[in-house]
C-alpha positions as CSV (number, residue, x, y, z in Angstrom):
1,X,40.9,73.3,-42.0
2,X,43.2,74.5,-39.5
3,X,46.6,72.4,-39.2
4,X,47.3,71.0,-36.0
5,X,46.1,67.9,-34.9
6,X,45.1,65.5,-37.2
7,X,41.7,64.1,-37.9
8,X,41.2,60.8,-38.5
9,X,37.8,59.6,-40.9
10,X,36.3,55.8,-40.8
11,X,34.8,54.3,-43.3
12,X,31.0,53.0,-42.8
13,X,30.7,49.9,-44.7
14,X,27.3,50.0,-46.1
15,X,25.5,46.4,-45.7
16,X,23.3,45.0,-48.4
17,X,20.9,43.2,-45.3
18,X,18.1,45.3,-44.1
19,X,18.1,45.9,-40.4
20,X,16.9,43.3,-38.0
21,X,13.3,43.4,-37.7
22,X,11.9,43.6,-33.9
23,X,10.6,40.4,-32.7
24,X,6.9,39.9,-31.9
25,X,6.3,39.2,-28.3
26,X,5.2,35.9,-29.0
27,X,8.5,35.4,-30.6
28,X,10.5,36.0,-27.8
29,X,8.4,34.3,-25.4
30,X,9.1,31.5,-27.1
31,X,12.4,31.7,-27.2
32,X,12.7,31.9,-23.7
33,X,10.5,28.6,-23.4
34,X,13.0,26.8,-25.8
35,X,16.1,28.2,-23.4
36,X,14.5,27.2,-20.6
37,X,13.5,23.9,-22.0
38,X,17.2,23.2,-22.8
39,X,18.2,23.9,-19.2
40,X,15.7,22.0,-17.8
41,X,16.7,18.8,-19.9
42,X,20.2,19.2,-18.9
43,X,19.5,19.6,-15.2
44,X,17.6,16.0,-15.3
45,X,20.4,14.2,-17.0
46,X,22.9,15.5,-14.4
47,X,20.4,14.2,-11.8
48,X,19.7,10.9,-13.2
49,X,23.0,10.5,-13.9
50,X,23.7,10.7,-9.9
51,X,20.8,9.3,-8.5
52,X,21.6,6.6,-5.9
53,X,20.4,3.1,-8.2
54,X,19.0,1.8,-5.0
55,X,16.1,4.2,-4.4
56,X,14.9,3.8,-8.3
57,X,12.5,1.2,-6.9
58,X,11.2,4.1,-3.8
59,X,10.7,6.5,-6.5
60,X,9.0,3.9,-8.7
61,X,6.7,2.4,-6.0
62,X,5.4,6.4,-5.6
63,X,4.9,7.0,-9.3
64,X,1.3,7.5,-10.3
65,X,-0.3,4.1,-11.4
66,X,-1.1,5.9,-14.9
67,X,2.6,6.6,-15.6
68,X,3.2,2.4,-15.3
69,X,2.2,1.6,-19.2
70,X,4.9,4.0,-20.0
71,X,7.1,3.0,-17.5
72,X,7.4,-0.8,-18.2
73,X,8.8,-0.1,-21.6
74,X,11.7,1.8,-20.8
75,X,14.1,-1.3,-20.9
76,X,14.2,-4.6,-19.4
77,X,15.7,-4.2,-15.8
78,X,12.9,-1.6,-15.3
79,X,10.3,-4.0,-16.6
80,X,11.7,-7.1,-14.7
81,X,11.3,-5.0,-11.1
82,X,7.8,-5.4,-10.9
83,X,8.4,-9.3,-10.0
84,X,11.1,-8.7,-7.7
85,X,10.4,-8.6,-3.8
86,X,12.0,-5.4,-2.6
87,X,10.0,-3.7,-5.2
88,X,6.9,-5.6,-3.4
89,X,7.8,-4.1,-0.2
90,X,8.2,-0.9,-1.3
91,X,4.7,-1.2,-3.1
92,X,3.2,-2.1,0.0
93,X,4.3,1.0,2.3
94,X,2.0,3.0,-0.3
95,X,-1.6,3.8,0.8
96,X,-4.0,1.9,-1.3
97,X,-5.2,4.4,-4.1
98,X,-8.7,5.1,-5.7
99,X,-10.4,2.2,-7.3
100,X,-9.9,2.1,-10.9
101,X,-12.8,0.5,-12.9
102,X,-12.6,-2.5,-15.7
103,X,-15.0,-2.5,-17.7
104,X,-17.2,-4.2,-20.8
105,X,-18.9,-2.0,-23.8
106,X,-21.8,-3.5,-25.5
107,X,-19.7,-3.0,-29.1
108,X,-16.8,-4.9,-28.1
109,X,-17.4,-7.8,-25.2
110,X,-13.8,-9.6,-26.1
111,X,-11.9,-5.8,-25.4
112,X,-11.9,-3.9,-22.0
113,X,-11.9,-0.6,-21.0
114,X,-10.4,1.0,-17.8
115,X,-11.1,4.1,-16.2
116,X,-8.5,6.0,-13.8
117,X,-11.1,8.0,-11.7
118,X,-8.0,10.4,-10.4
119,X,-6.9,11.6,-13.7
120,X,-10.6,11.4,-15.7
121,X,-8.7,9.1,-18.1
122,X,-10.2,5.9,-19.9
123,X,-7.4,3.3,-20.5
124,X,-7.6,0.6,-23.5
125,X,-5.7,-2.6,-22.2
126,X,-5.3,-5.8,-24.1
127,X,-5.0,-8.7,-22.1
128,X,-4.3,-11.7,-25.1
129,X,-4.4,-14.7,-22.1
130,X,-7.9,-14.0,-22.0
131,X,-9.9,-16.3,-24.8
132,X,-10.8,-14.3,-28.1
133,X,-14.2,-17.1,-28.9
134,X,-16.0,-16.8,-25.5
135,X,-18.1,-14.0,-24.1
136,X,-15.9,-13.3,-20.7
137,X,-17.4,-10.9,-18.2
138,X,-15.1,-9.3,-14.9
139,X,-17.5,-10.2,-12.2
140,X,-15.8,-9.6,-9.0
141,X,-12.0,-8.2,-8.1
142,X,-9.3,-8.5,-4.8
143,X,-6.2,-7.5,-4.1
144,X,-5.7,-5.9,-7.5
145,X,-6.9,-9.2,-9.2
146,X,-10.1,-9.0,-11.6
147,X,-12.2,-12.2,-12.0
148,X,-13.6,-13.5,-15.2
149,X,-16.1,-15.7,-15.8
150,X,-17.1,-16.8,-18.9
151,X,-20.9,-16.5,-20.2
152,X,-21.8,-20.0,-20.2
153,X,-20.5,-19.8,-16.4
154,X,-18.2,-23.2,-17.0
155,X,-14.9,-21.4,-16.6
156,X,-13.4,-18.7,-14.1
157,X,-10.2,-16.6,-15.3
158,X,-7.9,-14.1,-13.1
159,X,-5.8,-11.6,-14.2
160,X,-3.8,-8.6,-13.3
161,X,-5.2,-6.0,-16.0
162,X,-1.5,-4.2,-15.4
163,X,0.5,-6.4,-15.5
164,X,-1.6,-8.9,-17.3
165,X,-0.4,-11.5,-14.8
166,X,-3.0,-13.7,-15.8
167,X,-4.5,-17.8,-14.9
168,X,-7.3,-20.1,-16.0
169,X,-9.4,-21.9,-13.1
170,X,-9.8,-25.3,-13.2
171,X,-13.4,-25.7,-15.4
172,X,-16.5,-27.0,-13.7
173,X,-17.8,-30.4,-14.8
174,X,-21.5,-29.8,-12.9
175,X,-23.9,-27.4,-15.1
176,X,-24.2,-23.6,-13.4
177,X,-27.4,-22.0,-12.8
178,X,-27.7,-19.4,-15.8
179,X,-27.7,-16.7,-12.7
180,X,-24.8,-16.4,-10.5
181,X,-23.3,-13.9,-7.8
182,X,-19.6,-14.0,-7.5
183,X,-17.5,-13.1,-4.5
184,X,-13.7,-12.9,-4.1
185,X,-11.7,-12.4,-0.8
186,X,-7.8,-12.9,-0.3
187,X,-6.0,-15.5,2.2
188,X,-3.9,-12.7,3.6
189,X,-3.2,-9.0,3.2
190,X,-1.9,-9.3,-0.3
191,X,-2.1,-12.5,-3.3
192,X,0.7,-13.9,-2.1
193,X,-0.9,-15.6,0.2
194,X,-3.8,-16.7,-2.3
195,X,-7.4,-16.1,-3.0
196,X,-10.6,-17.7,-2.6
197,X,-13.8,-17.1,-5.6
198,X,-16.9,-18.5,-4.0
199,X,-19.9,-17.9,-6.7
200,X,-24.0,-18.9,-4.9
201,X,-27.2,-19.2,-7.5
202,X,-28.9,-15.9,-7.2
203,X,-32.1,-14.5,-9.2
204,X,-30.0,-11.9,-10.5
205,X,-26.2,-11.3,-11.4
206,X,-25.0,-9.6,-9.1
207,X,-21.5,-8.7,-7.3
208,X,-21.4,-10.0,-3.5
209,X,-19.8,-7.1,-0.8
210,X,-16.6,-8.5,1.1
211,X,-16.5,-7.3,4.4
212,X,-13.8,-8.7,7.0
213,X,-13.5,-11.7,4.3
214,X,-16.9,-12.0,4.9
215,X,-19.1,-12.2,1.8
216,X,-22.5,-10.0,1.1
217,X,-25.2,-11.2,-1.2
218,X,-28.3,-9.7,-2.3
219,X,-31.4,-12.1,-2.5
220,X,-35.1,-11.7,-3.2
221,X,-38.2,-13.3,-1.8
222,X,-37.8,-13.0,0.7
223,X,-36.0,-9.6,0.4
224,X,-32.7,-9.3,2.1
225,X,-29.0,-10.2,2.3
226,X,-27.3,-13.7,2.7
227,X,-23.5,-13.9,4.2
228,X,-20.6,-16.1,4.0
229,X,-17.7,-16.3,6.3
230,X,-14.9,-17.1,3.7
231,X,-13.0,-18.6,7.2
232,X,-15.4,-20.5,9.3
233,X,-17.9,-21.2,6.0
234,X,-21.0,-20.0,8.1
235,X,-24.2,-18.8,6.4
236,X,-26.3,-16.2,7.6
237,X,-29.4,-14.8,6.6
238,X,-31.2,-11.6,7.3
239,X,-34.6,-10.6,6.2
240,X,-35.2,-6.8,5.2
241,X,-37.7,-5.5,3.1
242,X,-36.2,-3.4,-0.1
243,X,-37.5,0.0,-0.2
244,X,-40.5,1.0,-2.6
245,X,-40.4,1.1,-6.1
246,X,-36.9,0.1,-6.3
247,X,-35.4,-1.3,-9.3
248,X,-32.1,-2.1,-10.8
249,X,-30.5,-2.5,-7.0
250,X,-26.7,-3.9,-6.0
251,X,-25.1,-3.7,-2.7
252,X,-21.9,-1.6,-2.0
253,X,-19.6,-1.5,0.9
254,X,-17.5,1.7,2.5
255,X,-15.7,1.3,5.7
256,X,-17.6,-1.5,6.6
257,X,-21.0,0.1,6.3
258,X,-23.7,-1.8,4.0
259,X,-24.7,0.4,1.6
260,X,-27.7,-0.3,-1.2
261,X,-27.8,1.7,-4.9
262,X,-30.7,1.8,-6.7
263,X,-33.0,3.5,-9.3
264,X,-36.2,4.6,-7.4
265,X,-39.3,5.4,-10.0
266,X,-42.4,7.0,-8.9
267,X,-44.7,7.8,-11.5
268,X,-42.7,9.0,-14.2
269,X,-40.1,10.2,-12.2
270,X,-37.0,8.3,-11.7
271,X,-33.0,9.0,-9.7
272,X,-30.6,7.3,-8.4
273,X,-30.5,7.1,-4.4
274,X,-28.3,5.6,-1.6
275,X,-29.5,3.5,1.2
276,X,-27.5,2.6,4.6
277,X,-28.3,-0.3,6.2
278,X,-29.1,0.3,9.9
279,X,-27.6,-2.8,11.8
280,X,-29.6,-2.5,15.0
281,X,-33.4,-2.4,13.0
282,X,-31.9,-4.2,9.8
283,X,-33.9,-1.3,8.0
284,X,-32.6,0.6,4.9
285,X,-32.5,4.1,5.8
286,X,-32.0,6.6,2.7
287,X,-29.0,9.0,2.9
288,X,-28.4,10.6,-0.2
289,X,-29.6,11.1,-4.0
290,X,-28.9,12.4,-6.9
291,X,-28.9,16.0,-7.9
292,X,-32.4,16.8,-8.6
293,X,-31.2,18.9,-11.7
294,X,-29.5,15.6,-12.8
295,X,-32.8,13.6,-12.4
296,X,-34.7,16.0,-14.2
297,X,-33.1,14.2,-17.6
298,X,-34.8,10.7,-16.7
299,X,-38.3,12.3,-16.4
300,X,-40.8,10.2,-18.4
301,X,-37.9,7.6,-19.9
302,X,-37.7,4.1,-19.4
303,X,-34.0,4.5,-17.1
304,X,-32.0,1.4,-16.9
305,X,-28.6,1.4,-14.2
306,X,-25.9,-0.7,-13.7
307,X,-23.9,-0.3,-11.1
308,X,-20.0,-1.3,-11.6
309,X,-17.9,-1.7,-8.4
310,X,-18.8,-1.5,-4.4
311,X,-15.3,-0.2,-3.3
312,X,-16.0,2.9,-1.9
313,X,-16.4,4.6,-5.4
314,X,-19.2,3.6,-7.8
315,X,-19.8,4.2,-11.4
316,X,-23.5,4.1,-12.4
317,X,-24.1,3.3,-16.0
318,X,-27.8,5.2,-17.1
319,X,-29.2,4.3,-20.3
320,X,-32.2,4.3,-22.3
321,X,-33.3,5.0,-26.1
322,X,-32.2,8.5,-26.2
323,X,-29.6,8.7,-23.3
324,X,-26.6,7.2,-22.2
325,X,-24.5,8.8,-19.0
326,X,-21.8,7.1,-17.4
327,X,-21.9,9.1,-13.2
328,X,-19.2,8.5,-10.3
329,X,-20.2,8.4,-6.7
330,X,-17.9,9.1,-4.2
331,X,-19.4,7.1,-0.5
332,X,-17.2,8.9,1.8
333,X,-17.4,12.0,0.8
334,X,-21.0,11.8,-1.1
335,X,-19.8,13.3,-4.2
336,X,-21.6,12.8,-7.7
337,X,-19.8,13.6,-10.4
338,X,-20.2,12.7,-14.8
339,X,-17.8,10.5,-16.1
340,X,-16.1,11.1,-19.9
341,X,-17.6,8.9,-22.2
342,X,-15.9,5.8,-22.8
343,X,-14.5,6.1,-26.7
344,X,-12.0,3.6,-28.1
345,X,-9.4,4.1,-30.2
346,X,-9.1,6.1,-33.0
347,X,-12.9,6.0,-32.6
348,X,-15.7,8.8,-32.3
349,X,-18.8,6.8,-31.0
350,X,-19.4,6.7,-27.2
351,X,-19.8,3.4,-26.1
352,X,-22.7,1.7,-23.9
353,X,-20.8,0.3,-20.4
354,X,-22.3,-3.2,-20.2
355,X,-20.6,-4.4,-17.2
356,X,-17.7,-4.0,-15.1
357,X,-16.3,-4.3,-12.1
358,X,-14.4,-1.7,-9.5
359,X,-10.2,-3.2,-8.7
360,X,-7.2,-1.6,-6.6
361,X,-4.7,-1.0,-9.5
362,X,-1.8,-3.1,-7.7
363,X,1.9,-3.3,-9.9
364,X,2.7,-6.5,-8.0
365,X,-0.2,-8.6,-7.8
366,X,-0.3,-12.1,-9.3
367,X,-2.6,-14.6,-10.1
């Protein structure tokens, strides 16, 4: 070693731990995730902390209808706004949103079912107002309001199925025929200013079309439709003859056209089809059916159809012995589409719609 300038030697410590071992993508990925998640959360709080406390009910008023049953149990004061009147008022700026559907399964009359149409969701809602010991049916809806009525037809009941905002009509002392149609119409644009139930003897149970608070009724024999001006209280009657080989038949209503669904079978083949009532002729004049792929499955089977709701969007419940399809049917836009089968609870078995009725899910409507 030559002298001059001197050289300087580090010690290497020599670690016991093996070297790092190189993450898997997956790893890292998900570390990023779990940053980002972090962040994320923090940026909210800082927001919420801010936000101005006097557009909480703006924002709620705008929240889908779906986010409500975990909305109301955040705390009280968020709970409480759904009676106050501001809240009201901001509700009502909101275009009215797609129908929702309550509905009754053959296993379970004394529990409902609801079905949010926009997010393909059923809904299990317990409404304990309603009595556990009688057979009670929704047979009509307004305004966000569904109407009960009980299966011995004594005793009507309303309720929000939200909000379960709910009241028991006054029972009738004269026996009801064991057939009825129901109708229900509101005083005003909302239920503050009330409602009015009007129910007629019909040969079949059947859920009347409101029009203009005018009622729609199917009748038979003759064939046609009676109406009911929920103002004046004039009848009307019109005579058409029902289309061939129709069966299992209800009225519907969309922007103030008359609209008639049934099941037409012709030999052994059976679908669904749409009717529009022609005001001038007072003829049915057919303007849409079912996918014939779709009817192919009811060849040669006994079909039965109910038909829940007349709002604009209607849910057909087919059945027989070795079938059972629940189908959606858009009127404006004459879309078909297959429903998810209704399931409860911690449950596997799909379950047979019985009846049902179609309602405006409405946060602030009160019976």
């Amino acid at each position: 070693m030559r002298a001059g300038k001197p050289v300087t030697f580090k010690m290497l410590e020599h670690s016991s731990k093996p070297p790092a071992a190189k993450k898997s993508r997956k790893e890292r990925n998900w570390g990023r995730i779990a940053n980002a998640t972090c962040s994320t959360e923090t940026m909210e709080n800082q927001i919420w902390k801010e936000f101005p406390e006097d557009l909480f009910e703006a924002v709620i008023a705008r929240l889908p209808i779906a986010t409500f049953f975990r909305f109301r149990s955040v705390c009280r004061k968020w709970n409480s706004m759904l009676t106050s009147n501001s809240f009201s008022q901001q509700c009502a700026q909101i275009p009215q949103s797609q129908p929702w559907f309550y509905t009754i399964t053959h296993e379970n009359v004394n529990t409902g079912a609801m079905y949010d149409p926009s997010l393909k969701k059923w809904h299990h809602p317990t409404i304990p107002a309603l009595p556990t010991k009688l057979i009670v049916l929704p047979v009509t809806s307004a305004g966000g309001l569904v109407c009960f009525l009980d299966i011995g037809h004594r005793s009507f009941y309303v309720c929000n199925p939200l909000t379960r905002s709910f009241k028991e009509l006054p029972a009738r002392s004269v026996k009801v025929w064991s057939r009825v149609a129901v109708g229900m119409t509101l005083n005003g644009e909302s239920t503050s200013g009330g409602y009015k139930i009007l129910w007629v003897c019909c040969d079949g149970e059947y859920e009347a079309v409101s029009i203009d608070r005018t009622l729609y009724f199917m009748r038979s024999d003759p064939d046609g439709i009676v109406s009911y001006n929920m103002v004046t209280g004039v009848w009307q009657q019109f005579i058409i003859p029902a289309p061939l080989h129709l069966s299992d038949h209800t009225l519907a209503e969309c922007g103030g056209r008359i609209l008639l669904v049934g099941l037409l079978t012709k030999n052994a083949a059976t679908c669904v089809c749409i009717w529009e009532l022609q005001k001038m002729t007072l003829l049915w004049k057919e303007v849409d059916r079912m996918p014939n792929i779709w009817c192919l499955e009811f060849y040669g089977k006994h079909v039965r159809m109910t038909c829940l709701g007349n709002k604009g969007l209607l849910m057909l419940s087919l059945r027989s012995r070795q079938m059972n399809r629940l189908v959606s049917y858009d009127l404006s836009s004459r879309e078909w589409l297959k429903v998810p089968g209704c399931v409860l609870p911690r449950g596997r078995k799909r379950q047979w719609i019985a009846c049902g009725t179609a309602f405006h899910p409405c946060l602030t409507a009160s019976a």
